[in-house]
C-alpha positions in Angstrom: 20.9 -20.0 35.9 23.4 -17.3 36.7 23.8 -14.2 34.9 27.7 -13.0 34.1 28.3 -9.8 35.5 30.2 -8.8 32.5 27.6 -9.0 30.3 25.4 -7.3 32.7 27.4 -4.3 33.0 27.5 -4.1 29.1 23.9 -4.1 28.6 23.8 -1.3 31.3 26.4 0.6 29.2 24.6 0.2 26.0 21.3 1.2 27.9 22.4 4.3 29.3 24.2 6.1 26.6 22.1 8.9 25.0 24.2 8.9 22.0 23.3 5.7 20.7 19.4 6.3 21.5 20.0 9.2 19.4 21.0 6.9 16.7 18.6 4.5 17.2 15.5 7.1 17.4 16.9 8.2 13.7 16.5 4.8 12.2 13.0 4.1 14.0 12.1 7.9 12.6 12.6 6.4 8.9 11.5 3.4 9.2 8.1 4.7 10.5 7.9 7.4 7.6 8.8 4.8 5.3 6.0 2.5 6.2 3.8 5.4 6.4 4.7 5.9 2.3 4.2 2.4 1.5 0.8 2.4 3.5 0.0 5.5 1.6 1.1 3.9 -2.1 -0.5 0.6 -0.9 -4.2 3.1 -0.4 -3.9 4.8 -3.7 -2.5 1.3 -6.0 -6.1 0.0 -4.4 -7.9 3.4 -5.4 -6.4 3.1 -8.7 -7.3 -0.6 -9.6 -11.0 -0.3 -8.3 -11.0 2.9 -10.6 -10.4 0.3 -13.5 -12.5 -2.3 -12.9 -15.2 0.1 -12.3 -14.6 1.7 -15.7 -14.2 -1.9 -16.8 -17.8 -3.0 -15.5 -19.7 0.5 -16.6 -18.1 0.2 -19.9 -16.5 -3.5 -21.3 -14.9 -1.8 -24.2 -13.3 1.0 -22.3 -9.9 -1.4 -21.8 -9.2 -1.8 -25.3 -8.7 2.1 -25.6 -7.7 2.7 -22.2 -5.1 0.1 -21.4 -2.5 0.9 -24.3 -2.7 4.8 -24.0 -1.9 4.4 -20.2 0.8 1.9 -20.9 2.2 4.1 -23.8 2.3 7.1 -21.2 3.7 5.2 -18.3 6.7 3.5 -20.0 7.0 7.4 -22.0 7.3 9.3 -18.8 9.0 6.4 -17.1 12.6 6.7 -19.8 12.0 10.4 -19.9 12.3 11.0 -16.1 12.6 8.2 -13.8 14.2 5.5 -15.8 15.7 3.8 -12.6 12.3 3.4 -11.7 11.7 0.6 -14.0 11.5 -2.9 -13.0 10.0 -4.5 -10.0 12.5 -2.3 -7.2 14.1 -5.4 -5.7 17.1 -5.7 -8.1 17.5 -1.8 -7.7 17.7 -1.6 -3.8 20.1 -4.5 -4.0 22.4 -2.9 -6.0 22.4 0.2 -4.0 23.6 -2.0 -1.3 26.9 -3.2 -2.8 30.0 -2.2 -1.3 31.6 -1.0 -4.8 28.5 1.9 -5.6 29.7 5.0 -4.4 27.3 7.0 -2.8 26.9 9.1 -6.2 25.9 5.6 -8.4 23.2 5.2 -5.5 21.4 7.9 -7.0 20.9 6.4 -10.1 19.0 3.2 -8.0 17.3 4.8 -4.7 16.8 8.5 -4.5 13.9 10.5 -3.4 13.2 11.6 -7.2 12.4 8.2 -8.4 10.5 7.0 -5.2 7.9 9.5 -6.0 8.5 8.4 -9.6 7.7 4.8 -8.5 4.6 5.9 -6.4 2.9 8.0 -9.4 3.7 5.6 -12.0 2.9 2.6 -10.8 -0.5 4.2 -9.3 -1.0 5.0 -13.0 0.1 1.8 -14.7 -2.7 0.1 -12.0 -5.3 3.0 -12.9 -4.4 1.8 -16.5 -5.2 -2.0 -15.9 -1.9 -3.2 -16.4 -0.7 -6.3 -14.2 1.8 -5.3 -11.8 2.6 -6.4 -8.5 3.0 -4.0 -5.3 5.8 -6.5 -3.5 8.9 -4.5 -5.2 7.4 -1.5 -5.7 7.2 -1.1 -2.1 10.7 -2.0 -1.3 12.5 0.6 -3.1 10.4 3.2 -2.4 10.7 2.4 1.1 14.6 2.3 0.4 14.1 5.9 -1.3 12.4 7.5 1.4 14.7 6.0 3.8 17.7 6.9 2.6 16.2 10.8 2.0 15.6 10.8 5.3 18.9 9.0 6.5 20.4 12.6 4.6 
């Protein structure tokens, strides 16, 4: 097999230019702080859920109370401040991605505010026993913290 001396020479090119290592070392720089957040959400959802099963073993009643003032406080403080970060994430990060948003509407689906918005509160909905999964969750925050640290 013989290689074409063309496409030899372009790798070469690609290889040697500092500009786009530059580039490249930017989007391996967020992707490693975003994975770093989703590790960190990932520890502190698992903190939070045994916290409730704990308070659920030591006291059996302790749901009945607990779960519907925590629910009542997350979806509260979810409108009041971060109300693009309801929902599972997925839809949100998709719709950031759209050719029509302008960079202004992408605010209103990824943005640094509501990643931490989506860390605390869904730490707290799990704390609270509610059922929620940590698949979309993770996907916009890490689109969050990537694009904060794309700016």
């Amino acid at each position: 097999m013989k290689f074409d001396p063309h496409i030899s020479a372009a790798f070469k090119k690609e290889l040697a230019d500092w500009r786009l290592w530059w580039a490249r070392s930017g989007v391996v720089a967020a992707a490693v702080v975003a994975g770093l957040t989703v590790v960190a959400f990932t520890w502190l959802t698992e903190l939070a859920s045994t916290a409730f099963f704990n308070l659920r073993t030591a006291w059996w009643w302790a749901p009945l109370l607990w779960t519907p003032i925590n629910a009542a406080a997350v979806v509260w403080l979810t409108r009041r401040f971060a109300a693009g970060a309801g929902g599972s994430g997925i839809p949100q990060v998709m719709a950031s991605l759209a050719p029509d948003v302008t960079e202004t509407s992408r605010d209103l689906f990824v943005a640094i505010r509501l990643t931490i918005g989506k860390f605390l509160l869904t730490s707290w909905a799990l704390l609270g026993g509610l059922s929620l999964g940590r698949e979309g969750p993770s996907v916009q925050i890490a689109a969050g913290v990537t694009r904060s640290v794309r700016r």
